[in-house]
C-alpha positions in Angstrom: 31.4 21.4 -14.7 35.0 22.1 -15.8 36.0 18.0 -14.7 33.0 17.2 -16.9 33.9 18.8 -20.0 37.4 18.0 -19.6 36.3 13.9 -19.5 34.1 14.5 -22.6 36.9 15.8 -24.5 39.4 12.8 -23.6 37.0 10.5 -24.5 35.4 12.1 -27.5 39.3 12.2 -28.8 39.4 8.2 -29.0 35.7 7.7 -29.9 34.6 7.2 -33.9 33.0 10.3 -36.0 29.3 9.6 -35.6 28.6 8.0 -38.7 27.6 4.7 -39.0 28.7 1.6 -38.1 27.8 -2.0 -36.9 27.9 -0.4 -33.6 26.0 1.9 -34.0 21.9 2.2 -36.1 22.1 3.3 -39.4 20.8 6.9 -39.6 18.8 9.3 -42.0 21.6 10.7 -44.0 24.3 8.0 -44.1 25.4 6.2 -47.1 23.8 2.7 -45.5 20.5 4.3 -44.9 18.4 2.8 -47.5 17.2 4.6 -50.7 14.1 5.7 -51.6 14.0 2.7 -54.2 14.7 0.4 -51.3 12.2 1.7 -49.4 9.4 1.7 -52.2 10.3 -2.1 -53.0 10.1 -2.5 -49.1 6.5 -0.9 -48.9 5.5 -3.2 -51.6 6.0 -6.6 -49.6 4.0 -5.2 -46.7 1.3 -4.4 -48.8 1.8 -0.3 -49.0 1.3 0.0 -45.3 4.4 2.3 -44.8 3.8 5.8 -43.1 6.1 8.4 -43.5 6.4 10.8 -40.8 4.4 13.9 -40.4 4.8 15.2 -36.9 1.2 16.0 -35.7 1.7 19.0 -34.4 3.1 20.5 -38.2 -0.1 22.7 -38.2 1.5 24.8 -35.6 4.0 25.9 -37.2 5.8 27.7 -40.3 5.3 26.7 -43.0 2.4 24.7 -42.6 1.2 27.2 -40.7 -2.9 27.2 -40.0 -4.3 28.6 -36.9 -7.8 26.7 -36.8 -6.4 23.6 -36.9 -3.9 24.5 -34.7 -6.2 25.8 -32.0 -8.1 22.8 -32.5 -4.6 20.5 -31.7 -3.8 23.1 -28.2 -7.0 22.3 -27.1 -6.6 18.7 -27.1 -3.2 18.3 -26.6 -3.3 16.8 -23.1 -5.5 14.2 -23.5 -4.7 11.0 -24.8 -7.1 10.8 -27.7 -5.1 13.6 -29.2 -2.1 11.2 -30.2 -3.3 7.4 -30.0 -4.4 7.6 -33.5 -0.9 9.4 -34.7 1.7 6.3 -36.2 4.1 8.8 -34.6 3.0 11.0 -31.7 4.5 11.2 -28.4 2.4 12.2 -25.3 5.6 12.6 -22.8 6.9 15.8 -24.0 10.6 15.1 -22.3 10.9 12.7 -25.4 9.7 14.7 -28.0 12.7 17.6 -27.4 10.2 20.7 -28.2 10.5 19.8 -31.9 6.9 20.2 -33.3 3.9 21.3 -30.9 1.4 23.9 -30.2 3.6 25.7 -27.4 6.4 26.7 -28.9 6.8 30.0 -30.9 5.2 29.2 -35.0 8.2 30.3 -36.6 9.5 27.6 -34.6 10.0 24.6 -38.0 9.2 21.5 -37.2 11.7 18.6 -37.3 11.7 15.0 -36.9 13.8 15.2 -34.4 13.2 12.2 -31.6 10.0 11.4 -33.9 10.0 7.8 -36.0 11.0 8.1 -39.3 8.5 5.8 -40.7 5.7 3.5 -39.1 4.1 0.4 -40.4 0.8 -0.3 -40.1 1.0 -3.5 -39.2 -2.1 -5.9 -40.2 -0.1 -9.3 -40.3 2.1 -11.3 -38.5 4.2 -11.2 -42.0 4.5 -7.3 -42.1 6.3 -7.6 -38.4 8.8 -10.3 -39.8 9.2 -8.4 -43.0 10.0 -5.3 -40.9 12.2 -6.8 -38.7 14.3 -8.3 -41.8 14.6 -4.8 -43.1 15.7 -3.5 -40.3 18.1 -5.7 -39.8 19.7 -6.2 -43.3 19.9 -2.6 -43.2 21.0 -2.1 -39.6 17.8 -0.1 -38.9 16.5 1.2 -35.1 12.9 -0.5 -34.5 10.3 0.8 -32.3 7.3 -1.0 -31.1 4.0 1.4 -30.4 0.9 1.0 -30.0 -1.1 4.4 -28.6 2.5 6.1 -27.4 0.8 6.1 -23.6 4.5 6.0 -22.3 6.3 8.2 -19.3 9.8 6.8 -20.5 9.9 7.4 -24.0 10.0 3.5 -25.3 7.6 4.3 -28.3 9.5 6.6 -29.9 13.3 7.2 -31.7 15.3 9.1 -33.8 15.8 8.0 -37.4 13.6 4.8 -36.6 11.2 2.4 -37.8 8.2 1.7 -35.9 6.0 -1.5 -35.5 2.4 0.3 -35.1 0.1 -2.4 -33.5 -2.6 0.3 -33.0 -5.2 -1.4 -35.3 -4.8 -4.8 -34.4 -8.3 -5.0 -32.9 -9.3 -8.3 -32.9 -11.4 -8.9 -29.7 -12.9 -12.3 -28.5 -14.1 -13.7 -25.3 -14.2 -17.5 -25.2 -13.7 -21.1 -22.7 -10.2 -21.8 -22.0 -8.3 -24.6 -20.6 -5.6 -25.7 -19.4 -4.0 -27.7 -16.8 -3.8 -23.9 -14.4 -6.7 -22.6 -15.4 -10.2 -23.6 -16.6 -13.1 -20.8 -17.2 -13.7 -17.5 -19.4 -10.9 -15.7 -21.2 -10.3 -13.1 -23.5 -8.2 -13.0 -26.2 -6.7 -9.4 -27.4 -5.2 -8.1 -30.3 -1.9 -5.6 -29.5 -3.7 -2.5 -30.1 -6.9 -3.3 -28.3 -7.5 -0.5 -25.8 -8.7 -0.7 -22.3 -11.9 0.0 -22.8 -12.8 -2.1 -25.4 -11.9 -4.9 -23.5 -14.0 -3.9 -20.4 -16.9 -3.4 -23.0 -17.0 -6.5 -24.8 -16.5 -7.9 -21.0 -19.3 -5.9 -19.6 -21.6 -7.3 -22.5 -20.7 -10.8 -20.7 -21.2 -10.1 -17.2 -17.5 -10.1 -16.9 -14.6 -8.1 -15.4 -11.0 -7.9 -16.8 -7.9 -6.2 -15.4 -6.8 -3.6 -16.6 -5.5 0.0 -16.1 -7.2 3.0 -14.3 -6.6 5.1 -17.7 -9.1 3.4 -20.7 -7.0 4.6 -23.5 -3.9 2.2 -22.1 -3.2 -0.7 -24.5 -3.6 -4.0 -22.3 -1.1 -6.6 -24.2 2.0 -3.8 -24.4 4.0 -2.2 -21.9 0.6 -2.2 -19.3 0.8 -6.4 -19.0 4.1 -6.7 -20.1 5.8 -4.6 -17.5 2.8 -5.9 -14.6 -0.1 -3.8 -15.0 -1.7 -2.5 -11.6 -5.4 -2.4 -11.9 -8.9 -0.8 -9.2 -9.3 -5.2 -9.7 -5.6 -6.1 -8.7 -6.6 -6.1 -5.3 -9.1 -9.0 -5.9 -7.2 -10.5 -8.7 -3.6 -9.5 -8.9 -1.8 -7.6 -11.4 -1.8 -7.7 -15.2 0.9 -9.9 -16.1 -0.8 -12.3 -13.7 -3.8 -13.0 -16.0 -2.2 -13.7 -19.4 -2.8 -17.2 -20.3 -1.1 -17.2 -23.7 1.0 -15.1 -25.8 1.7 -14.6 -29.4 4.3 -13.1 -30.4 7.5 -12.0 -33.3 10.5 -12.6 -32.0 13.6 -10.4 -33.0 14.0 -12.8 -36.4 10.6 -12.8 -37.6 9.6 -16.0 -36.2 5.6 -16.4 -35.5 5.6 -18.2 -31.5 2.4 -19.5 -29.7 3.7 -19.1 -26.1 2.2 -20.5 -23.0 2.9 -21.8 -19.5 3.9 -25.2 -20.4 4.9 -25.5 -24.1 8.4 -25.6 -25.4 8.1 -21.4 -25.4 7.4 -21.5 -22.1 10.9 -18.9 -20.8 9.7 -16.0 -23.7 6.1 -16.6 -21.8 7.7 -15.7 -18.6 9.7 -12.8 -19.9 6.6 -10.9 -21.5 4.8 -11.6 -18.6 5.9 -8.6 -16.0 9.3 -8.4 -17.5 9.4 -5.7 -19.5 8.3 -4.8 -22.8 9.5 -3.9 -26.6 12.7 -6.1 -25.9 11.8 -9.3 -26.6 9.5 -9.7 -29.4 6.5 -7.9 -30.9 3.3 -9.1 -29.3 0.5 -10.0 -31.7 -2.3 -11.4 -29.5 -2.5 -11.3 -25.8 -5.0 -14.1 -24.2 -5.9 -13.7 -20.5 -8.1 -14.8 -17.6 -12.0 -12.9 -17.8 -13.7 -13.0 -14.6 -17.1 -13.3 -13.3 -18.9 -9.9 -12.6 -19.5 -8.6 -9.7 -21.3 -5.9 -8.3 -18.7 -2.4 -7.8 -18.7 -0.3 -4.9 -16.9 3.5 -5.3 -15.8 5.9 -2.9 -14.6 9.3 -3.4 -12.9 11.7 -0.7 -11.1 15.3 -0.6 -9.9 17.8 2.1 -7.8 20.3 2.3 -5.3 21.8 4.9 -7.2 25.1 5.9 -7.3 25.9 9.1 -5.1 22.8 10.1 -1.7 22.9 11.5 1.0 21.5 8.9 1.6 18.7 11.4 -1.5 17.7 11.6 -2.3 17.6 8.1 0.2 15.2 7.4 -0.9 13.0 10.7 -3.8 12.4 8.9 -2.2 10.5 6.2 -0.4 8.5 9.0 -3.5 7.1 10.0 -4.5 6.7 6.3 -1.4 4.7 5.6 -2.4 2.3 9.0 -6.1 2.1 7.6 -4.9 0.9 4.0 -4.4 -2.6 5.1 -7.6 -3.3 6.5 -8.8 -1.9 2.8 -6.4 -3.7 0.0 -7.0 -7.3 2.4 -10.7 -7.2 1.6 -10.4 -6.5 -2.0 -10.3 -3.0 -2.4 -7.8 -0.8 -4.5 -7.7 2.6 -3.8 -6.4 6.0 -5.9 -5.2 8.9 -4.0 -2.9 12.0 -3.8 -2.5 15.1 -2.2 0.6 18.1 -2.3 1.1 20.2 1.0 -2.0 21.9 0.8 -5.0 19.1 -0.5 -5.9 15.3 0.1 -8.3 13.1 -2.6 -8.8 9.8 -2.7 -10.4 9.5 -6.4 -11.5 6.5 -5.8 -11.5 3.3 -3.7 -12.8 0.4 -6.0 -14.3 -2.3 -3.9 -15.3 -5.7 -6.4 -18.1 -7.5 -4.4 -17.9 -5.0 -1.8 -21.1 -3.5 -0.8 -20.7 0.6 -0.3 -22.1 0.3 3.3 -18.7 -2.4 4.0 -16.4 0.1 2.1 -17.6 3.2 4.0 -17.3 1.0 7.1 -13.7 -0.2 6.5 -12.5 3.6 5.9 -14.0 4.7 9.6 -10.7 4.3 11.2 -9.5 7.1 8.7 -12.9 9.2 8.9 -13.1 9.3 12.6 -9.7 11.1 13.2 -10.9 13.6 10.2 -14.2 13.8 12.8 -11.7 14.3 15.6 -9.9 16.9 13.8 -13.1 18.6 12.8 -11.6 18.6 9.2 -14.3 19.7 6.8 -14.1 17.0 4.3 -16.5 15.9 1.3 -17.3 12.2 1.0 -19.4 10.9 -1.9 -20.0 6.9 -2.8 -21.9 4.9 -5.2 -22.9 1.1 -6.0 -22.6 -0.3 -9.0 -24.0 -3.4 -10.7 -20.8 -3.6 -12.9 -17.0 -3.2 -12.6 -16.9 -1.2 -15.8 -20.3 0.8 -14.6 -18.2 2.2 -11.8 -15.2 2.9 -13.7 -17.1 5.2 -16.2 -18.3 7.2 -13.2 -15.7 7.2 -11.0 -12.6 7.4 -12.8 -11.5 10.8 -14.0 -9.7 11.6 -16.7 -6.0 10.9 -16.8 -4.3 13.9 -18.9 -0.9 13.6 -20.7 2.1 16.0 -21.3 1.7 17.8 -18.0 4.2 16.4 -15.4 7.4 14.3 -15.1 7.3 10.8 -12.9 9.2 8.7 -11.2 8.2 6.2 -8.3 9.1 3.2 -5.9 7.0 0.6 -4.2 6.8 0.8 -0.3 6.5 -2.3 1.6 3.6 -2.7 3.8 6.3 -4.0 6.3 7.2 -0.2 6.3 4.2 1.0 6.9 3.2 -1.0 9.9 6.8 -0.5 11.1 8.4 2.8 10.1 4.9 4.9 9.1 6.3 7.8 10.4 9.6 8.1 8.6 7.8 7.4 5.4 5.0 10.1 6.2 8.2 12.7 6.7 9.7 11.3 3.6 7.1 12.5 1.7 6.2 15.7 3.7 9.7 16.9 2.4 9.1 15.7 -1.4 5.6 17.4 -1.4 7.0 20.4 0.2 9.4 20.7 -2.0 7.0 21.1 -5.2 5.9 17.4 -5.9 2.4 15.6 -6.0 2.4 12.4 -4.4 -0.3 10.0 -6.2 -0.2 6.4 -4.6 -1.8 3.4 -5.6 -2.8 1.0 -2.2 -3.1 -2.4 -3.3 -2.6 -6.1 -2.4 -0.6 -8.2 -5.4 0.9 -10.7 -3.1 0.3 -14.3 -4.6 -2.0 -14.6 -1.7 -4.3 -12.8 -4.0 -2.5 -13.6 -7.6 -2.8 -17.4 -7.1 -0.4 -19.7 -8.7 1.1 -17.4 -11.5 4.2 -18.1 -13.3 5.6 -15.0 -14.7 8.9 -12.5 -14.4 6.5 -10.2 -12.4 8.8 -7.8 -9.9 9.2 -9.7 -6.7 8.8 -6.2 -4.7 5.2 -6.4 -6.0 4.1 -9.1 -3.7 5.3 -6.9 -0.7 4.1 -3.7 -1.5 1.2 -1.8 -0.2 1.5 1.4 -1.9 2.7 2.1 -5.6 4.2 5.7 -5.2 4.2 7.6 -8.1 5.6 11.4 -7.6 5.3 13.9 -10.1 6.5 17.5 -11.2 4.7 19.8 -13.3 5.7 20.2 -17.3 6.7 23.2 -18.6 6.3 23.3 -22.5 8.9 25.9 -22.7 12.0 25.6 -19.9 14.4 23.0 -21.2 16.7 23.7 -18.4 13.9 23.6 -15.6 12.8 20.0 -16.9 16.0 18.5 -16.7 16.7 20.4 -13.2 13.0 18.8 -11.7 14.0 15.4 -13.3 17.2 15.6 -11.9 15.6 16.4 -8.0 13.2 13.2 -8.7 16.7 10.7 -9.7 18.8 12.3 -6.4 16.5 13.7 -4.4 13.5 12.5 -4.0 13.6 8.9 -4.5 16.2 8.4 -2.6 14.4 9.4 0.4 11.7 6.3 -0.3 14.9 3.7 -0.9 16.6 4.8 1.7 13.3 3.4 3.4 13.0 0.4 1.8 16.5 -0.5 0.2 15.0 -3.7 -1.3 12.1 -2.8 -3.3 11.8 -1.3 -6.6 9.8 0.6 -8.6 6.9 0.2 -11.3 8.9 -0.2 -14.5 5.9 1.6 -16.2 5.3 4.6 -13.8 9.0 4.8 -12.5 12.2 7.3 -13.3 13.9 6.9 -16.7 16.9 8.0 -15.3 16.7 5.9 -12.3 20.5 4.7 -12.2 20.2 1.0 -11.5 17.0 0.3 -13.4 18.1 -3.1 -13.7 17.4 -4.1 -9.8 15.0 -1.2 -9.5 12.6 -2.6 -11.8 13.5 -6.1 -12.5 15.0 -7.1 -9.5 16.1 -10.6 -9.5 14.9 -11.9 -12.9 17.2 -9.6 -14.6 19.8 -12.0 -15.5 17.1 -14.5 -16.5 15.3 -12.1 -18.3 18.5 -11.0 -20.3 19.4 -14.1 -21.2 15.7 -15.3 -22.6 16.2 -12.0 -24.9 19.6 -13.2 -26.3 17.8 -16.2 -27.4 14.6 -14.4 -28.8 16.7 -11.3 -30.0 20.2 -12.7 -31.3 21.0 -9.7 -33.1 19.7 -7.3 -30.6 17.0 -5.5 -33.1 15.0 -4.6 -30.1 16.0 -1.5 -28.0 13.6 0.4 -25.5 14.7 2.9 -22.8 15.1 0.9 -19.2 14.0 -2.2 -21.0 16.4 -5.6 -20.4 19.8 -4.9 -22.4 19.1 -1.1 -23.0 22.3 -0.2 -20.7 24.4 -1.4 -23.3 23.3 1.1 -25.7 23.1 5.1 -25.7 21.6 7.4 -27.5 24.2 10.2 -28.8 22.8 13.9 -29.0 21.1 13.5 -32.8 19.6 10.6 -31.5 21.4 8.0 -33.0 21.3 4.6 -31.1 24.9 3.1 -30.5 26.8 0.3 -28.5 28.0 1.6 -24.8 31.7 2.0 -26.8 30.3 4.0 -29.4 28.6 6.5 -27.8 28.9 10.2 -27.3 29.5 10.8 -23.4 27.3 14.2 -21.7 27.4 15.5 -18.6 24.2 13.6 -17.8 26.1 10.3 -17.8 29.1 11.6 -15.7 27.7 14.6 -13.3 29.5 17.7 -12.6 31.4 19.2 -10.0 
C-alpha cells in the first residue's frame, strides 16, 4: 500500500489541477461549462426536449423525503421496469457510487454524482447532431442510453449529456433484398425493446433474435456488442442478423449503412464491435424468420445426500451432452453454486419436446444412476415468443457483480475435467456460475460480414460468473470484483488462453479488454472510429479507444496523461 501511495504522490506532483482542459471534459462547475442561457438557447433547437437530472431514487431521501413513494421505489428496485423509463437511471449499482437509492440511510442527500447531468429526448435524427455539436463546441462528455440494462456502466457519467433513444419506437416488419439476403425483415427503432419486436413478429408467424431478458434494447449494446439469443443456436448471434444500419456519426452526419455501400467499414464496426463509440444508432434493420413451433425444457437438483465429487461429475457429463444439444438447434440456460443445478431452460426451434427430452438422456441417465432426485418439466409450443413468455423467468437487476469468458468446445471435449475443477473452486468460493450452451459458428451464422468476436464461432458455453451485491459494503464490492479480475477468470483463461469474453456480460475491469473482447478486429475497429469519431466525442467503459481515457475520482473524463492515478490502476504491495 505504502509503494502505491508513494507513486500517486510523484505523479500527482507533475499532473494538472483537475480543472478543465482540452484534455480533459468540461465539468459542472468550471468556467467552460456552459451557462444556463446557453443551455436554454440549446434546448430551444432541439425542440424543449432537454431533461435535467432528477435521480429517481430522490424520494428516499432528505429532503425530498416521502416514505410511500419510497416504499413503492424498494419494492421495485430490482427489476428492470423500475429504471427503463428514467432518462437517467442506472440498474448496476457499482456505477451509481450509493449516491441516491432506497438502501442507504434517508438522511443520506442525494447527489448526482455518476448520474447524467442532462438527457435529451431524442425524437430526430437532428436532435442527435445538434447534441453532438454542443457537446463538442463546448467540450461536453456524451452518453448514449437507451433503458440503462448495462453490467459495465456505459449508460451513464458524471457531469454528462446523454443521447436517450428510449422512445424511438418505430417498429415495422417488411420484404427485403439484397444481393445476401432476400425474405422478411424487421426494421427497429433504438429504443425498441425486446419484446416488442417478438410481438409484432409473433403477429407474423415470425421469430427474431434477440435476448433472454425482454426489457433488453435490440439495436444498442445487445446487437452491437453480438447478442446471444435461446434462437442463436438455429440462427446465430445478434450482430449476425442486421441487414442495415442507420446511424449519427461523432459529427452529426445522418449514414444509411449496409453490407455493400460506400459505409460499408461503420456497418462492420456496429455489427458485434462494440457499442456507444462509433455513432448513435437511429434504426436497426435485421433478418425476421419464419416461425416455428418451440420446444422448452426445464430441470433442477440439488446436492443432498450426494458426495461433493459426485455433484460436480454430473456437470461433467452435462458439459459432454451439450454438443449433441447446441448441434441440433437448441440453446440452453443453466446455473448452479456448490449446493444446486437448474437448467431454466433449453429452447429447441423446430424441435419437438419428445427429440429434446431424448437428446438430454445421456445427462438424465447418470442422474438415474446416481438416484439424484431431480424435477424435470417440458412444454411445446406453437411459437418462439409463446415459449419464451412461459419459460423464461424474470431476469432481476442491481443484485450481483459479473464477469465471464467463452470456453471452447475444443475444451470441453478435451480438457472437461480441468474446466469442471475450475469452476468447482470459483463456485466454492462464493460465486454462481450461469452458462449459456450454444452454437454461433458460421456453420450456423451463414455468410455474415460483421466485427463479431472470433472466439464466438468456437465457443460452446458463454460463462457468466456472478457475486452477490451488497447495497451497503463499498469495500466488500470492490474486494468481490477484485476476486472475479484475478481470481476467478483467470482460472477459465488459463484454460483457454485464446478466447475472450462477451463484451456485454464480461468484467469491466478485465485488464486487456481490448483482446478479451475484441480480439483481432481491435485495430480495425479503432481505426473505423477515428474516421466516424474524429474528435473522439464518444467514450463508453471497455468500448474501442476507452483505454485512452480515465475517469478521475469526481468523475471527470480525461486523456490517459491527464488523469488522476488510484491504487486500482497500479495495485498494492
Amino acid at each position: 500500500m505504502f509503494f502505491c501511495i508513494t507513486l500517486i504522490a510523484s505523479l500527482l506532483a507533475v499532473l494538472p489541477p483537475a480543472s478543465a482542459s482540452s484534455a480533459c471534459r468540461c465539468f459542472p462547475g468550471d468556467a467552460c461549462w456552459p451557462s444556463e442561457s446557453a443551455w436554454s438557447q440549446f434546448n430551444k433547437t432541439i425542440d424543449g426536449r432537454l431533461i435535467s437530472t432528477v435521480p429517481l431514487g430522490t424520494p428516499c431521501h432528505t429532503p425530498n423525503h416521502n416514505a410511500t413513494a419510497c416504499a413503492v421505489l424498494k419494492a421495485g428496485w430490482e427489476l428492470p421496469e423500475e429504471h427503463y423509463e428514467s432518462s437517467s437511471s442506472v440498474m448496476a449499482p457499482f456505477f451509481a457510487n450509493g449516491t441516491c437509492d432506497p438502501y442507504h440511510s434517508v438522511s443520506k442527500p442525494c447527489t448526482l454524482g455518476n448520474y447524467v447531468w442532462y438527457s435529451i429526448n431524442v425524437t430526430s435524427p437532428a436532435h442527435i447532431s445538434y447534441a453532438l455539436k454542443f457537446a463538442t463546441k463546448h467540450n461536453i462528455r456524451i452518453i448514449i442510453r437507451n433503458t440503462g440494462h448495462d453490467y459495465n456502466g456505459r449508460s451513464t457519467g458524471a457531469g454528462a449529456l446523454a443521447i436517450w433513444t428510449h422512445h424511438l419506437k418505430d417498429l415495422e416488419i417488411h420484404e427485403y433484398k439484397d444481393k445476401h439476403y432476400a425474405g422478411k425483415a424487421i426494421t427497429m427503432g433504438a429504443g425498441v425493446q425486446g419484446f416488442e419486436a417478438y410481438e409484432i413478429a409473433d403477429e407474423n408467424d415470425l421469430q427474431v433474435v434477440g435476448g433472454e431478458c425482454p426489457t433488453v434494447g435490440l439495436a444498442g449494446g445487445y446487437s452491437q456488442g453480438g447478442g446471444h439469443s435461446a434462437l442463436s443456436s438455429r440462427y446465430g448471434l445478434g450482430a449476425d442478423q442486421v441487414l442495415k444500419w442507420e446511424v449519427v456519426d461523432g459529427q452529426g452526419n445522418f449514414i444509411t449503412a449496409t453490407r455493400d455501400n460506400e459505409y460499408s467499414d461503420i456497418f462492420w464496426a456496429l455489427s458485434g464491435g462494440g457499442g456507444g463509440t462509433y455513432g448513435v444508432v437511429w434504426s436497426m434493420t435485421s433478418m425476421a424468420h419464419p416461425g416455428t413451433p418451440v420446444s422448452g425444457l426445464n430441470l433442477t437438483y440439488t446436492n443432498t445426500n450426494l458426495a461433493a465429487s459426485s455433484f460436480y461429475s454430473t456437470i461433467e457429463k452435462f458439459h459432454e451432452n451439450l454438443p449433441a444439444l447446441v448441434d441440433a438447434g437448441a440453446m440452453c440456460i443453466w446455473s448452479y453454486t456448490n449446493t444446486s443445478f437448474v437448467i431454466s431452460p433449453i429452447t429447441g426451434p423446430n424441435i419437438p419436446v419428445a427429440k429434446l427430452v431424448k437428446l438430454l438422456e445421456p445427462f438424465t441417465a447418470i442422474l438415474d444412476k446416481l438416484n439424484i432426485n431431480y424435477t424435470m418439466s417440458t412444454g411445446q409450443y406453437s411459437s418462439y415468443y409463446g415459449q419464451f413468455k412461459d419459460m423464461q423467468g424474470t431476469i432481476e437487476v442491481g443484485i450481483a457483480q459479473y464477469g465471464g469468458y467463452l470456453i471452447p468446445r475444443s475444451v470441453v471435449e478435451n480438457n472437461n475435467k480441468a474446466l469442471v475443477q475450475a469452476y468447482r473452486e470459483i463456485t466454492e468460493a462464493g460465486a454462481t456460475f450461469i452458462g449459456v450452451g450454444l452454437n454461433a459458428s458460421h456453420k450456423v451464422s451463414g455468410d455474415v460480414y460483421n466485427a463479431v468476436l472470433p472466439a464466438w464461432r468456437e465457443a460452446l458455453i458463454d460463462t457468466t460468473l456472478t457475486t452477490p451485491w451488497e447495497w451497503d459494503d463499498d469495500a466488500l464490492m470492490v474486494e468481490r470484483q477484485n476476486q472475479m479480475t484475478y481470481e476467478f477468470i483467470p482460472k477459465l483463461e488459463a484454460l483457454a488462453p485464446s478466447s475472450g469474453a462477451y463484451m456485454n456480460e464480461g468484467n469491466f475491469q478485465q485488464p486487456d479488454f481490448q483482446r478479451v473482447f475484441y480480439g483481432s478486429n481491435y485495430d480495425a475497429l479503432r481505426k473505423i472510429k477515428s474516421k466516424y469519431d474524429p474528435n473522439d466525442i464518444f467514450y463508453a467503459k471497455t468500448a474501442v479507444g476507452s483505454a485512452e481515457w480515465r475517469e478521475r475520482e469526481d468523475g471527470r473524463l480525461c486523456k490517459v496523461n491527464q488523469w488522476q492515478p488510484s491504487c486500482a490502476e497500479y495495485g498494492t504491495v
